[in-house]
C-alpha positions in Angstrom: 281.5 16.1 -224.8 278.0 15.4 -226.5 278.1 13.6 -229.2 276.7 15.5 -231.9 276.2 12.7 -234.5 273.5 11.5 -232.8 270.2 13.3 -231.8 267.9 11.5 -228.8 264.4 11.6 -229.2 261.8 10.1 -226.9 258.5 7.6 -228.3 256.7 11.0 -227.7 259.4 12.8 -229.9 259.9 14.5 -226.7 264.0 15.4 -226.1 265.9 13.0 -224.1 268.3 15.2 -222.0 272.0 14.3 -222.4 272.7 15.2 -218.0 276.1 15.9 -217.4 275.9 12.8 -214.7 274.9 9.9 -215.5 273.2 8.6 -212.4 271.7 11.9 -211.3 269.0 13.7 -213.4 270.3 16.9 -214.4 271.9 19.5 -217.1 274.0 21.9 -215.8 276.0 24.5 -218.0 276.8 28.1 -218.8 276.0 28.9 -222.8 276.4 31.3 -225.1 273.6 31.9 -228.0 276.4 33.3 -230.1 277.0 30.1 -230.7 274.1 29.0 -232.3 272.4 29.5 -235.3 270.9 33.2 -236.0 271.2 33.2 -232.4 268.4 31.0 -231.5 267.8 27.7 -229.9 265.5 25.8 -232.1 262.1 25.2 -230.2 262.2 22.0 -228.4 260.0 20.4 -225.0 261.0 17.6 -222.6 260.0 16.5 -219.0 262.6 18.5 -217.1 261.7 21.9 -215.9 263.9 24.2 -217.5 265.7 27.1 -215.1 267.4 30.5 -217.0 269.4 33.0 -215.0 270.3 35.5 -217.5 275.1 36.4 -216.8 275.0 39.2 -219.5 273.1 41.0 -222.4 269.2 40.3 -223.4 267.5 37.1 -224.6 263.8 36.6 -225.9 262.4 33.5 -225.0 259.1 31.6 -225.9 257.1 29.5 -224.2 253.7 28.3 -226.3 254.0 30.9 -228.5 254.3 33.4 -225.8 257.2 35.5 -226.5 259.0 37.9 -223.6 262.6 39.5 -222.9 264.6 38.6 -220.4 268.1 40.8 -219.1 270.7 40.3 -217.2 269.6 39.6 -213.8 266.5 38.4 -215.0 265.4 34.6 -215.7 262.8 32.2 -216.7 261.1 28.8 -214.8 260.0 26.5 -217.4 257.6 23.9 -216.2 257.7 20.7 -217.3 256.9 19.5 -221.1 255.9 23.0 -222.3 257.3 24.1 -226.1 259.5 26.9 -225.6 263.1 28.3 -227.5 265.7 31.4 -227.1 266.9 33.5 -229.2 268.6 36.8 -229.2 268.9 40.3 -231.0 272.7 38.8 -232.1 273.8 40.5 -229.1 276.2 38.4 -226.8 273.8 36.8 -224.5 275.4 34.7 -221.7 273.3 32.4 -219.2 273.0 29.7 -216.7 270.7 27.2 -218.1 269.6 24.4 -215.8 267.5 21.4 -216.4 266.0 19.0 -213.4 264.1 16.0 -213.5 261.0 16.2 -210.7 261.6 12.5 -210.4 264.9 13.8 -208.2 262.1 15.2 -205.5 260.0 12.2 -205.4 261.6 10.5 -202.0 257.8 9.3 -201.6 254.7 9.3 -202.9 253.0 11.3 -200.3 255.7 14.5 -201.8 255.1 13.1 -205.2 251.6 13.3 -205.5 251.1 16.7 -202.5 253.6 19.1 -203.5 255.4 17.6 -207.2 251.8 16.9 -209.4 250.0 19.7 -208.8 252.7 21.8 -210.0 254.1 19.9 -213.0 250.0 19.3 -214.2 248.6 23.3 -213.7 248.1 24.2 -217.0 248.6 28.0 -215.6 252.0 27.6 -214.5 254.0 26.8 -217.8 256.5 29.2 -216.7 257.3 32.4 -214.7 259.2 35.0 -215.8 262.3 35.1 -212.5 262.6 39.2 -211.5 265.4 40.2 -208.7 262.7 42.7 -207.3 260.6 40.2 -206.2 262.5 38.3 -203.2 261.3 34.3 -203.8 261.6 35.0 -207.8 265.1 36.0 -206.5 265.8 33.1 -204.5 265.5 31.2 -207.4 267.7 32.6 -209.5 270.0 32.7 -206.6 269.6 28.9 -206.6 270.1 28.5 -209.9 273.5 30.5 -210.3 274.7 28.1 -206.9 273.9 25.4 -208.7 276.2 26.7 -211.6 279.2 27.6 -209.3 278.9 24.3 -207.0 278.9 21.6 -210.1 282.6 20.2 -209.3 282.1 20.5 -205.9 282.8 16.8 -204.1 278.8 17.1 -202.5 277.4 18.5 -205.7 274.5 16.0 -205.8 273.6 16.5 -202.3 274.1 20.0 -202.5 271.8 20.8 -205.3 269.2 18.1 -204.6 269.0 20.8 -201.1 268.8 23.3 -203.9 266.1 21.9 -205.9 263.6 20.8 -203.5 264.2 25.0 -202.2 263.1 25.9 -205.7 260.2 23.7 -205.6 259.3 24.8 -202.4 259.1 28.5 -203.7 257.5 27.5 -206.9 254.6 25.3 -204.9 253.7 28.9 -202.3 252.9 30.5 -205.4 250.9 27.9 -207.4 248.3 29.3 -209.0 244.4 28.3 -209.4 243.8 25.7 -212.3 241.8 26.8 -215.5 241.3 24.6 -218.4 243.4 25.5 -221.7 240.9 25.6 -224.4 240.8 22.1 -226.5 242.2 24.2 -230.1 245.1 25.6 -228.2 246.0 22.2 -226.8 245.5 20.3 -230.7 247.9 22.8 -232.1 250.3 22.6 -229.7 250.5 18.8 -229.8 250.4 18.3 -233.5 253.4 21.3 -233.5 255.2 19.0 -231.6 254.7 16.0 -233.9 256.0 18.2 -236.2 259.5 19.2 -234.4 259.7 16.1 -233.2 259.8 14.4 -236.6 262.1 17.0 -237.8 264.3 16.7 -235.0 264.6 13.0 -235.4 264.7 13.4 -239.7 266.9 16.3 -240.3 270.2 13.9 -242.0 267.3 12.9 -244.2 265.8 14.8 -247.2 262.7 16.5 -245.8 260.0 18.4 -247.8 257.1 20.7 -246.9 254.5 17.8 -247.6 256.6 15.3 -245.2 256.4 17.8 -242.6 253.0 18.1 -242.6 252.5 14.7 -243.2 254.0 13.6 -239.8 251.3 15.5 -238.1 248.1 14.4 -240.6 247.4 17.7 -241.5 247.6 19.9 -244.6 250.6 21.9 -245.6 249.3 25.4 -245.3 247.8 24.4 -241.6 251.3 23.2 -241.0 252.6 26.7 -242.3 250.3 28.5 -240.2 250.9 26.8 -236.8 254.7 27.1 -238.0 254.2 30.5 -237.7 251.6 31.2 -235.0 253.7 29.5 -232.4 257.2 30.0 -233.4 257.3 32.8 -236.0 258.9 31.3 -238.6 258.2 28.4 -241.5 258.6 24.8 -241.4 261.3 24.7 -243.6 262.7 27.6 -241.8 262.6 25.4 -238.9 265.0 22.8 -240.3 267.4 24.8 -242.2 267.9 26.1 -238.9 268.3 23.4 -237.2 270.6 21.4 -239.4 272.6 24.7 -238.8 272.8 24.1 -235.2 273.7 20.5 -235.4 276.7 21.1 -237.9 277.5 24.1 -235.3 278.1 21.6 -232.8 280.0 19.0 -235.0 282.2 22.0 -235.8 282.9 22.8 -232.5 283.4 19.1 -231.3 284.3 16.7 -233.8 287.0 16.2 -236.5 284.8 15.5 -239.6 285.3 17.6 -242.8 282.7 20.0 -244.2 282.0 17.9 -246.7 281.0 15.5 -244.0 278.9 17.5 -241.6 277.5 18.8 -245.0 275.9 15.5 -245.2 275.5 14.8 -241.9 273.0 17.4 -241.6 270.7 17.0 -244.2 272.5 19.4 -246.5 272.9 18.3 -250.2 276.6 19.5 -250.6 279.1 21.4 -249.0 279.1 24.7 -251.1 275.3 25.2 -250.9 276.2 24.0 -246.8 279.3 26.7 -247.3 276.9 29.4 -248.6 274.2 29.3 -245.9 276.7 29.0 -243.2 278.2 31.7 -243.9 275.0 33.9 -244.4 273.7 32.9 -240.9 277.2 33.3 -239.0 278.8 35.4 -241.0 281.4 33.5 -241.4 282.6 30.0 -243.6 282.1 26.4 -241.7 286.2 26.6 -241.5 286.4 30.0 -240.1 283.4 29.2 -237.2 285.6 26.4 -236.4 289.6 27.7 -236.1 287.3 30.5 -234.1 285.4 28.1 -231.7 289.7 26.3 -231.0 290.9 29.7 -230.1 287.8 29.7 -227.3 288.6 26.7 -226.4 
């Protein structure tokens, strides 16, 4: 289980992947955004490229403040250390979600720098939307479902290190030309980071507006407005949202008391934790988690 008391962040306030093996870089699992806050995975990046085969039902997804719809039998390729999130309509939405490390490809440096750089570095290739009508879009998803069903196999690593470098292999055919991303669309998108990041790394603490903005050396109605260019929603938003996710998961996984997880995440008390709970999930803290034992 992750431990959900504890949130890893990078120097670059990038997130440090929790991989379901220690010794071998990669996040395998099937999810649910009904589990989530207002059905939504708060926006995040890392150096892993991200892999989304959609099970059941429909999931938006964003990548740079591009936003798209994904169904079942449809999917996403994330490249590496792009902004993105999910959310959904709070349909059920079920999915394969699969992170890899491009490190895992890099036997040598003649595949490193030949076929692994110049498709983690195009700036035009920060993700494809994966259709079943189009046959190597298809063998990915393929791939990424395999991946999915082979985890507790005894070769898993040597299966799905085949797997990946097939992936990349499709991915690299249909690379496309490099353009240059203008320079504003590039500041925004890093200082949107500093942002999350400080959020991300801050959210136990009391966090205002100003400190937000702060973290990034910009002005708070800058910060509101990149807030809600990239992402749709407000700073503050933001982090009620995600506290709401982290005391989602120390519901599901730990034994602390509201009260606790309350404070854990940044809220001031339990009843005004109790009250916002309930208006996102529709449902109290206690009732999410005698719900999420039953799943179990």
């Amino acid at each position: 289980m992750i431990n959900s008391d504890t949130i890893l962040i990078n120097d670059d306030r990038s997130e440090r992947v929790k991989y379901n093996l220690s010794d071998y870089l990669i996040y395998v699992n099937k999810n649910s955004l009904s589990d989530v806050s207002d059905c939504a995975v708060t926006a995040h990046w890392h150096d892993e490229i991200e892999l989304i085969a959609i099970l059941y039902g429909n999931m938006k997804y964003n990548v740079n403040g591009e936003s798209f719809t994904l169904s079942a039998g449809e999917g996403v390729f994330v490249n590496s250390r792009q902004l993105h999130y999910s959310f959904s309509d709070l349909s059920k939405c079920e999915y394969i979600c699969v992170l890899l490390h491009p490190l895992s490809l890099c036997a040598t440096h003649y595949i490193e720098s030949t076929y692994i750089r110049p498709v983690i570095s195009n700036n035009e290739f920060t993700y494809i939307i994966l259709s079943s009508d189009e046959k190597w879009q298809k063998d990915i998803l393929n791939c990424t479902e395999k991946i999915y069903e082979i985890y507790s196999s005894k070769s898993f690593v040597l299966d799905v290190q085949s797997l990946f470098y097939r992936i990349w292999g499709r991915l690299y055919e249909h690379l496309p030309d490099v353009n240059v991303r203008t320079a504003r669309d590039n500041y925004q998108l890093t200082v949107l980071r500093d942002m999350i990041g400080f959020i991300q790394k801050n959210y136990s603490d009391k966090i205002t507006l100003n400190d937000i903005a702060y973290s990034a050396n910009i002005g708070k109605s800058s910060c509101c407005a990149i807030f809600k260019n990239y992402l749709n929603q407000t700073p503050v938003g933001y982090l009620t949202n995600y506290r709401l996710n982290k005391s989602a998961l120390m519901l599901r996984e730990t034994d602390k008391t509201i009260t606790e997880i309350a404070l854990l995440s940044g809220f001031n008390g339990s009843s005004y934790f109790t009250e916002i709970f309930g208006r996102v999930f529709s449902m109290s803290p206690t009732e999410y988690r005698k719900k999420q034992s039953l799943n179990d």
